[in-house]
C-alpha positions in Angstrom: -9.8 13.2 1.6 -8.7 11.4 -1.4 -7.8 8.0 -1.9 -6.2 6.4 -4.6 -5.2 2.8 -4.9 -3.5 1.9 -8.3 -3.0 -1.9 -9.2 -0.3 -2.2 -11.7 0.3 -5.7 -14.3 2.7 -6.9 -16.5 5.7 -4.1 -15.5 9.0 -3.9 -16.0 11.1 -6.7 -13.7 14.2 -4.3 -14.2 12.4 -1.0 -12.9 10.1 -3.0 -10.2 13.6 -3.9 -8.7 15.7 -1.0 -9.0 15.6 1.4 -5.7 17.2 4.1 -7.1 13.8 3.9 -9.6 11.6 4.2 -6.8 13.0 7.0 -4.2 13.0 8.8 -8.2 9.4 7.7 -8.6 7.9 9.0 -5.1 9.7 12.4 -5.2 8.3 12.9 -8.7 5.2 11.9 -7.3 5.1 14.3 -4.7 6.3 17.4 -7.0 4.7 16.9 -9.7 1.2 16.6 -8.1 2.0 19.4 -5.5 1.6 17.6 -3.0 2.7 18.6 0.7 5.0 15.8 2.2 6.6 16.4 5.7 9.5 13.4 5.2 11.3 12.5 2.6 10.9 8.9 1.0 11.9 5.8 3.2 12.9 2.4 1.3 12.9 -0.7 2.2 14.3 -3.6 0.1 12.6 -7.0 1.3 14.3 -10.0 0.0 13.7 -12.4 3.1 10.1 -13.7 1.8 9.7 -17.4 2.2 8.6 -17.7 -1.3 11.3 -15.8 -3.6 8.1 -14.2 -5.7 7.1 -12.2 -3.3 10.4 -10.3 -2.8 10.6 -6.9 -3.9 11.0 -3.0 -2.6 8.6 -1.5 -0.1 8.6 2.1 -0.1 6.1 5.4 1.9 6.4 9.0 2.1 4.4 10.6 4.7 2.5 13.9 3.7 0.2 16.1 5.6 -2.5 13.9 6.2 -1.9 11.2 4.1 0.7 8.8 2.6 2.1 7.3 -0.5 3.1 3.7 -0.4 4.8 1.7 -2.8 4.9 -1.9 -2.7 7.1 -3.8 -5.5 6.7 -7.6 -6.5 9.3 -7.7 -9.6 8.9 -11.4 -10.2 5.4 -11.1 -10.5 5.7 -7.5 -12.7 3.3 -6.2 -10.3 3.3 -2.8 -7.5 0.7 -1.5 -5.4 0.3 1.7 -4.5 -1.5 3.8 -2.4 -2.0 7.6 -2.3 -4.1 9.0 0.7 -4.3 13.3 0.4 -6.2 15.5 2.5 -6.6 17.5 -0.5 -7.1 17.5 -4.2 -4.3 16.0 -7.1 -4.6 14.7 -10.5 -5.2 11.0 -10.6 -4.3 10.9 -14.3 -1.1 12.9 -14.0 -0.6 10.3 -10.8 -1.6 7.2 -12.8 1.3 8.4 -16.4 4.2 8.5 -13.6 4.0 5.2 -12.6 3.3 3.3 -15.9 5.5 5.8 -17.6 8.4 5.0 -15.3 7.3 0.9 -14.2 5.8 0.4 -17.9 3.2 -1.8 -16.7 0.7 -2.6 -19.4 -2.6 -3.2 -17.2 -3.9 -1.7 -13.9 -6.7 -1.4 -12.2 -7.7 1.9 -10.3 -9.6 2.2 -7.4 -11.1 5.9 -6.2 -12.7 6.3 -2.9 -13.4 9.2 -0.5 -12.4 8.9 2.7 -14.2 11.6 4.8 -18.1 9.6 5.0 -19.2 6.7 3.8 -18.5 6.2 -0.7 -21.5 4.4 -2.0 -19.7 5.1 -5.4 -17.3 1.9 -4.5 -18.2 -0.9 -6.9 -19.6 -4.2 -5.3 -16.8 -6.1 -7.9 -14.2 -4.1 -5.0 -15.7 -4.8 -2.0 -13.9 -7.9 -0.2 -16.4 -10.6 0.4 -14.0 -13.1 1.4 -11.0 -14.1 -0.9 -9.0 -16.9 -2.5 -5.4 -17.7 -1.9 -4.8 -19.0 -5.4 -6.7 -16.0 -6.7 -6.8 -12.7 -4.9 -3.9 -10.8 -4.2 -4.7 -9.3 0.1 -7.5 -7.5 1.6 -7.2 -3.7 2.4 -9.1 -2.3 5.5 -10.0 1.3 5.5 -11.4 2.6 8.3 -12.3 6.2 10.1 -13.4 6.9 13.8 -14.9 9.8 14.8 -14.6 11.7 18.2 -11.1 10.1 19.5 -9.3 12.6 21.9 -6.2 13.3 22.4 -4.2 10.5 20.1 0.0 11.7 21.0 2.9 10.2 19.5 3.7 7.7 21.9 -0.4 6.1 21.4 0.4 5.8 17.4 3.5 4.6 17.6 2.7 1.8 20.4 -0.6 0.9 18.6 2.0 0.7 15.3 4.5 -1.8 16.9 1.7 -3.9 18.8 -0.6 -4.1 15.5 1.3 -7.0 13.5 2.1 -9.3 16.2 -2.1 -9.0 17.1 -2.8 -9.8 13.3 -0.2 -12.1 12.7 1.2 -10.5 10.5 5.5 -9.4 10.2 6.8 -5.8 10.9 10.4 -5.6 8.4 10.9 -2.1 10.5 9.7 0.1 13.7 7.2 2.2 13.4 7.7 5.7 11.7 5.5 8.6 13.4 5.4 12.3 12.4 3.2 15.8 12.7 2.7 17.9 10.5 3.9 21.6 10.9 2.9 23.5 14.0 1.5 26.3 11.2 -0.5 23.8 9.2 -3.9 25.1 9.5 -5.2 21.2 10.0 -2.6 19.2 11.8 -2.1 15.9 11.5 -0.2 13.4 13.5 0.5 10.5 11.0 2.2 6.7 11.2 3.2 4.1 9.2 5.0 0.6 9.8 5.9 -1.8 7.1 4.7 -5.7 7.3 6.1 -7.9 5.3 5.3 -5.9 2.0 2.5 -4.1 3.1 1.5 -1.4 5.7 -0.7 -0.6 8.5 -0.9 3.5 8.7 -3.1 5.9 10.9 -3.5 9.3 10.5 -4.8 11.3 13.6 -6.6 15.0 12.5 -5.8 16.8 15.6 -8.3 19.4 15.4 -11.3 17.2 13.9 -10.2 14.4 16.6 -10.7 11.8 13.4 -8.4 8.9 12.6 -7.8 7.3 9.7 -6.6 3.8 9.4 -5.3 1.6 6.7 -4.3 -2.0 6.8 -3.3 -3.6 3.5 -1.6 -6.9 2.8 0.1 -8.9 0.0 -1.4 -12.2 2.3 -4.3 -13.6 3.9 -5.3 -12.4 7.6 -8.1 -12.5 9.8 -9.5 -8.9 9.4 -12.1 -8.8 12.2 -8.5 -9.1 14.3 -7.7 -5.9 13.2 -11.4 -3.9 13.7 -11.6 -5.9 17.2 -8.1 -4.5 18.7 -9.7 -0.7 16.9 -12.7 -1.6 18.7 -11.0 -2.3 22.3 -9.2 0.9 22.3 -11.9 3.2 20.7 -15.7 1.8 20.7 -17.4 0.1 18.2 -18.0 4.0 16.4 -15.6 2.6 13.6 -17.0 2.5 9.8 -14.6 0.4 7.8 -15.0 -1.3 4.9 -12.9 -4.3 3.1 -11.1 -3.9 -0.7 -9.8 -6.2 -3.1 -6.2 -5.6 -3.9 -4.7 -7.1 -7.1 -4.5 -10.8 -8.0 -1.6 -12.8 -7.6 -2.1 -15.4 -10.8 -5.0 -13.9 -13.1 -2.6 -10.9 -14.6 0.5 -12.4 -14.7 2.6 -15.4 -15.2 3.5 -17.0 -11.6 3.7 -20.7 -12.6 7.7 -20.8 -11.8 8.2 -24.0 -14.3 6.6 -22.0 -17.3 8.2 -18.9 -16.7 11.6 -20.8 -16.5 10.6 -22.2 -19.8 9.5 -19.2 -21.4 13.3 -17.6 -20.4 15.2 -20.4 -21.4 13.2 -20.8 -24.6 16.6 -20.1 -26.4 18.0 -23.2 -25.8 15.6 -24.8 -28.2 17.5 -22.8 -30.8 20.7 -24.3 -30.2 21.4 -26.6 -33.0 24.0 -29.7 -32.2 27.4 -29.0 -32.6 29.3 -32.0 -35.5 
């Protein structure tokens, strides 16, 4: 199980904002890749943020035993997104649809396996407690072995309990699906969006696994969210911490410069006799 987080700088404001560019974005995604999604893309434009720089377009398609999100800050020319597979695509191929539709000019890729425990992860990843004025939001992944008998009713409660435990804000319900009764490994899969982020699970019916993901564009006690996994399930949970993105290092986010910079025309302006 493969999983992808992409980290992208310096895009296009336009393109970050424009929702018909994203639905485009995730169905080429899913296509081009060959990937198997069982929904078609939901969208969610969020422009309620108390600071105006973090609005932008949250946006996941749910595929058989994994996800796609994409997150959108335009004012910040940034996006995070996340592709979780239970199977194989081409990161490259993944990685020249979204600059070649955002045109972002820097990213930062992160590659991890998701099925045991990815000693490959760089220490520079690995969340060792952050800075407001510097990194961007942790991201939680976790597994849990041996959990029987996960239905639709024990994701989706978990889903619409979760944010208000980790005080953090749902902007919709929770959004639960299974894979085809056919699918040789089924899959019972959520997702709920906070505040432009997401909390997902995805349950593997027949291995009795579940996958859990818990990323955010803000700062959040994360032993909040392994403690409520722990009350429901044991303490059999590995999870680790990532790094997601940085909020001032890649881009410009001082609001007084960037007015300047846009309304360096003016100084053009010669007087009128």
């Amino acid at each position: 199980m493969i999983h992808v987080m992409l980290d992208g700088y310096q895009g296009n404001e336009t393109r970050l904002d424009d929702i018909k560019a994203v639905n485009s974005v995730l169905n080429q995604i899913v296509a081009s890749l060959g990937l198997q999604s069982v929904m078609p893309p939901f969208l969610l434009p969020y422009y309620y943020a108390s600071d105006s720089e973090d609005d932008g377009i949250s946006a996941f398609v749910i595929l058989a035993g994994g996800h796609i999100t994409i997150h959108t800050f335009p004012r910040r020319g940034c996006l995070f997104v996340d592709l979780l597979y239970d199977g194989y695509f081409d990161i490259n191929r993944l990685r020249m649809i979204l600059s070649g539709n955002f045109l972002y000019t820097d990213e930062k890729v992160v590659r991890t396996e998701r099925r045991f425990t990815d000693v490959a992860l760089s220490e520079n990843d690995i969340w060792r407690g952050g800075e407001a004025n510097h990194d961007f939001g942790p991201h939680i992944i976790a597994r849990i072995d041996n959990v029987d008998s996960l239905s639709f009713e024990n994701i989706f409660d978990m889903l619409d309990v979760l944010p208000g435990k980790i005080n953090m804000l749902p902007i919709c319900r929770p959004y639960v699906i299974k894979t085809s009764r056919s699918s040789p490994l089924p899959y019972i899969s959520g997702v709920v969006l906070i505040a432009q982020s997401h909390i997902a699970f995805h349950y593997s019916v027949k291995e009795k696994v579940l996958f859990c993901d818990l990323f955010s564009c803000s700062f959040y006690k994360s032993e909040m969210f392994i403690s409520y996994l722990e009350e429901k399930f044991g303490n059999n949970i590995e999870h680790i911490t990532l790094i997601r993105g940085s909020k001032h290092d890649k881009q410009i986010t001082d609001k007084a410069l960037r007015r300047a910079i846009m309304g360096n025309w003016m100084n053009n302006i010669g007087e009128v006799k």
